[in-house]
N, C-alpha and C positions, 0 to 999 in steps of 0.2 A: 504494500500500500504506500502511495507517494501523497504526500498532505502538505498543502502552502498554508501556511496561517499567518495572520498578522494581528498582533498581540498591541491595541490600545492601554492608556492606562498611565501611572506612573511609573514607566518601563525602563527608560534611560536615566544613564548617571549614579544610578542605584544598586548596582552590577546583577540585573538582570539577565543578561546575558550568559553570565558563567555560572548562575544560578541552573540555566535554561542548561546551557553545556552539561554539567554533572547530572541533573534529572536525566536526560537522555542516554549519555554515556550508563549511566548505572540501569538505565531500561533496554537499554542496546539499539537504540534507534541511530541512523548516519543522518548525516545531512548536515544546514546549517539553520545559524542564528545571527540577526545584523541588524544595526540601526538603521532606521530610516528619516529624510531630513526633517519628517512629517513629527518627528516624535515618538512616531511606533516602530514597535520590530517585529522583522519580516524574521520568519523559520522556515525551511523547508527542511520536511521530517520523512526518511525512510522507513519503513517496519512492517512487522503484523499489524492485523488490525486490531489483537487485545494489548501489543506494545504501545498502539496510537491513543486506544482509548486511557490506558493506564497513564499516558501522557500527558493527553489533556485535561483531566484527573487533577493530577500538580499543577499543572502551568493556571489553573484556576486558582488555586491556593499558593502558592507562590513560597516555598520555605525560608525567603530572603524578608525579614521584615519591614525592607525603605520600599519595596515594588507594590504594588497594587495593580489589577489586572482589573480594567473597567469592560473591555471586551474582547472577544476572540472571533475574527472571521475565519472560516476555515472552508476549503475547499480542496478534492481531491484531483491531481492534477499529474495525469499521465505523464506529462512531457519530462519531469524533474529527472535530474541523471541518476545513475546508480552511485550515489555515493559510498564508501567505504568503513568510513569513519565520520563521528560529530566534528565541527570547525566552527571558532567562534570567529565572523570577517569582520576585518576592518576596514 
């Protein structure tokens, strides 16, 4: 399953990101995680579909206490490549 999400909220500056990194890496999903200049951040998540659900599970609750997650667009989106491993970009 290949899943784009773009995670609104107070996402940035508040190391969201690596937040996001470790959740994934520890679910074993590949893909990425990045800011966007909007505020939000963009994820593209490889996996099962009960590694995605277990995913966005977390990324709801956030274990990082400065993040808050106001919303999650999510769409599943064939095109994404096979990644191999998590990457936080900069």
């Amino acid at each position: 399953m290949k899943m784009h999400l773009n995670v609104t909220g107070r996402v940035q500056g508040v190391g969201f990101r690596y937040t996001t990194y470790q959740m994934a890496v520890e679910i074993g999903l590949a893909g990425t995680v990045k800011n966007e200049d909007d505020g939000s951040v963009t994820i593209e998540a490889v996996g099962t579909k009960e590694q995605m659900e277990q995913f966005l599970t977390k990324l709801k609750k956030p274990q990082n206490p400065f993040a808050k997650v106001s919303h999650i667009e999510q769409y599943e989106d064939p095109t994404i490549k096979d990644y191999d491993q998590f990457n936080v970009v900069y």
